[in-house]
C-alpha positions as a printed NumPy array, in Angstrom:
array([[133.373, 109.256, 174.508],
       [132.697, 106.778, 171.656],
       [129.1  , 107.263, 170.866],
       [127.91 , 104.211, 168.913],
       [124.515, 104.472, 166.698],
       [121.659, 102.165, 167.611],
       [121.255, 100.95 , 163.79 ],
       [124.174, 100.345, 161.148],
       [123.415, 100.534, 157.313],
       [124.348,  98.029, 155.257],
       [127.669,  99.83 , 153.646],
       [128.342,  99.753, 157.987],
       [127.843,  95.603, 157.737],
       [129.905,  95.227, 155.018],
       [132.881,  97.332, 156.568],
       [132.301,  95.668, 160.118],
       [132.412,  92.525, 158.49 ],
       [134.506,  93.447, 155.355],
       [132.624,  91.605, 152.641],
       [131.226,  93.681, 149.869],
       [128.074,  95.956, 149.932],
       [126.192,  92.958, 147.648],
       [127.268,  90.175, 150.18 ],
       [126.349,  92.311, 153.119],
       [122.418,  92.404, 151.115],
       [122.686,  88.962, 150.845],
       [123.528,  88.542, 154.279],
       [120.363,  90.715, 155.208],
       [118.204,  88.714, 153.339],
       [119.447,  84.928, 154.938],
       [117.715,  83.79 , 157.942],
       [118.368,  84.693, 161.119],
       [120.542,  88.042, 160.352],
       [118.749,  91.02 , 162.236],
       [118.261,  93.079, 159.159],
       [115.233,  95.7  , 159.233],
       [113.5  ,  97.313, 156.234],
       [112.933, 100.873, 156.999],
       [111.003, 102.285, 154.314],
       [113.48 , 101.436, 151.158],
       [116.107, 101.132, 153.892],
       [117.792,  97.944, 155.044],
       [119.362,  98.602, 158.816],
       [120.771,  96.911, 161.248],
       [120.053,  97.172, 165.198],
       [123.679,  97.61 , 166.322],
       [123.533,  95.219, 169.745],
       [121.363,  92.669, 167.787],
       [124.381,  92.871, 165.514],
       [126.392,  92.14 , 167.804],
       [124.857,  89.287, 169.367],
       [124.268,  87.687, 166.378],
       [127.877,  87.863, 165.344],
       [128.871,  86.456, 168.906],
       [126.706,  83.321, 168.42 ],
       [127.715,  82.708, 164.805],
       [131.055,  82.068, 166.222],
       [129.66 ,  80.139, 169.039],
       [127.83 ,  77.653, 166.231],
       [130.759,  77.469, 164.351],
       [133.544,  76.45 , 167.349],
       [130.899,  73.942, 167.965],
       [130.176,  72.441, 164.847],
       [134.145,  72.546, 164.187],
       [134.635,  70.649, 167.518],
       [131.922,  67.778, 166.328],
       [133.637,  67.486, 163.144]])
């Protein structure tokens, strides 16, 4: 069984996503990315993740198609 964690850290975002760990920061500091601070930890709620991933691509077909 593939047991996923609720939360990735941000070396996880940048792997998922393959950018570097400094773009994935970036990332967590733009709005609208799900990023949490945690005491001096920055995670990431895994199915927010997701979801926001998932309607980035949404926005983009559609701005693409309007072009």
């Amino acid at each position: 069984m593939d047991e996923k964690k609720l939360a990735m850290t941000m070396d996880e975002v940048a792997t998922e996503l393959q950018i570097s760990r400094p773009t994935a920061y970036d990332l967590a500091r733009s709005e609208g990315f799900p990023a949490l601070k945690v005491g001096r930890r920055v995670i990431v709620p895994r199915i927010e993740f997701e979801r926001w991933l998932s309607e980035s691509a949404i926005n983009r077909l559609e701005f693409e198609t309007r072009k």
